[in-house]
N, C-alpha and C positions, 0 to 999 in steps of 0.2 A: 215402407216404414221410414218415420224420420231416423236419423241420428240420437236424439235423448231415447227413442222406442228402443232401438236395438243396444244401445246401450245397458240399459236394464235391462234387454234380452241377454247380453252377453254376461253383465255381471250378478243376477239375481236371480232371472229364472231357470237356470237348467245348472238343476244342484251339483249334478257331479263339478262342473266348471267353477261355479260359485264354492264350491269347496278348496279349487287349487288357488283361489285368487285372483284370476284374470280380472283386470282391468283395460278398460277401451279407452287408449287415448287419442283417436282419430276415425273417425266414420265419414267417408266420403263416399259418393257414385264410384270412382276414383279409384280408392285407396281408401285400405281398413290398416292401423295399427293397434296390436293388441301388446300389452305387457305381462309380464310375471315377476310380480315384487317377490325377490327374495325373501321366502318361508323355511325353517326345517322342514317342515311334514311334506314336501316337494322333492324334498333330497334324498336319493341315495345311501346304503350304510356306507361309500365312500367320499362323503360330503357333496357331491357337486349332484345337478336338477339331475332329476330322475328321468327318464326315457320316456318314461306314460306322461311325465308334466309337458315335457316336449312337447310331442306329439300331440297331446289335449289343446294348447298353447295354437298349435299349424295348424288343424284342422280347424278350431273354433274361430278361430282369422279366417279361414275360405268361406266358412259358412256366412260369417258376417259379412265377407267382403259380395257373394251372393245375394245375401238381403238388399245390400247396399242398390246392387247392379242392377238387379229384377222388379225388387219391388214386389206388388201382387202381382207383378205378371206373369208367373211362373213358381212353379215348386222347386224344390231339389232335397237331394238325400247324398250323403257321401258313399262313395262304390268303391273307392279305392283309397289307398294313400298308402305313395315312396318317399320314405325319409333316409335322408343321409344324415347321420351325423358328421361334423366338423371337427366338434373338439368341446370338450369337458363345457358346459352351460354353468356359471358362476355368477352370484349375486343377482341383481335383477336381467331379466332375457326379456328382447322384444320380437314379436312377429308381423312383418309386413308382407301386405297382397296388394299387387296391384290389378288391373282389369280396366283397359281401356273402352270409351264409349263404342270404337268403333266394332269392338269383341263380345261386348255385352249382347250390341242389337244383332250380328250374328249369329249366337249361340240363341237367341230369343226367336229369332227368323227362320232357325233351324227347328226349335217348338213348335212354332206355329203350320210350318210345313209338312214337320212328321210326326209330334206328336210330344217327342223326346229326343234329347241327343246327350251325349258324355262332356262334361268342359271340364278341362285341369286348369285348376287355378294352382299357381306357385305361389309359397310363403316362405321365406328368409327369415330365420331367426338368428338373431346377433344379442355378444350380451354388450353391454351400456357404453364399452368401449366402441363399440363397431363389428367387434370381430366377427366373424361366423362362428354361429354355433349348429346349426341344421338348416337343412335345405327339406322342404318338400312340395311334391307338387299331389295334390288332393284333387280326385276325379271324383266331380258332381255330374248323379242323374238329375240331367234336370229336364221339367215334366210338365205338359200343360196345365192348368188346372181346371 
């Protein structure tokens, strides 16, 4: 998929997401950056992002940064995900993935040989200043097709 496809993948078609607000401000082979503009309905009754925003925010960056890396070449479905929090997510929050070429075509070379194999992709979430807000790293089945 291009860049503008998964874009609208990420911010139109899968309602639950399109609910929190995730917007995609980078879609690369690369590197996916996703954001979360500062909403109430995101937050906590103690003002600051809610844990499931979080969380919806990390995972839906790995998924994308997955499209990004694979393409049609391969399926995936998320199988796990370890989040640490950092510290209280305030105002807008962004999540970055990165996945380099030479880790894509391995984890692709490992499909093509057995069928399926697990990849963790890590995502870093910081809010606007830098800081960390969560770490996680998202364990994709990923799967011939």
């Amino acid at each position: 998929m291009d860049a503008a496809s998964v874009k609208n993948l990420v911010e139109q078609l899968i309602p639950f997401v399109k609910k929190t607000g995730v917007v995609a401000d980078e879609l690369t082979a690369t590197k996916v950056k996703l954001r979360l503009p500062h909403d109430a309905s995101n937050l906590n009754p103690m003002g600051i992002l809610h844990a499931g925003a979080t969380f919806t925010l990390a995972e839906t960056a790995a998924a994308a940064m997955c499209v990004m890396a694979f393409g049609q070449r391969a399926m995936f479905i998320g199988k796990r995900v370890d989040i640490a929090f950092k510290r209280p997510g305030k105002g807008d929050v962004f999540a970055t993935s990165q996945l380099t070429p030479v880790d894509a075509q391995r984890i692709l070379d490992e499909v093509g040989r057995v069928g399926k194999t697990d990849a963790p992709v890590v995502v870093d979430v910081v809010d606007a200043s830098g800081e960390p807000v969560a770490q996680a790293t998202v364990t994709m089945s990923v799967r011939k097709i």
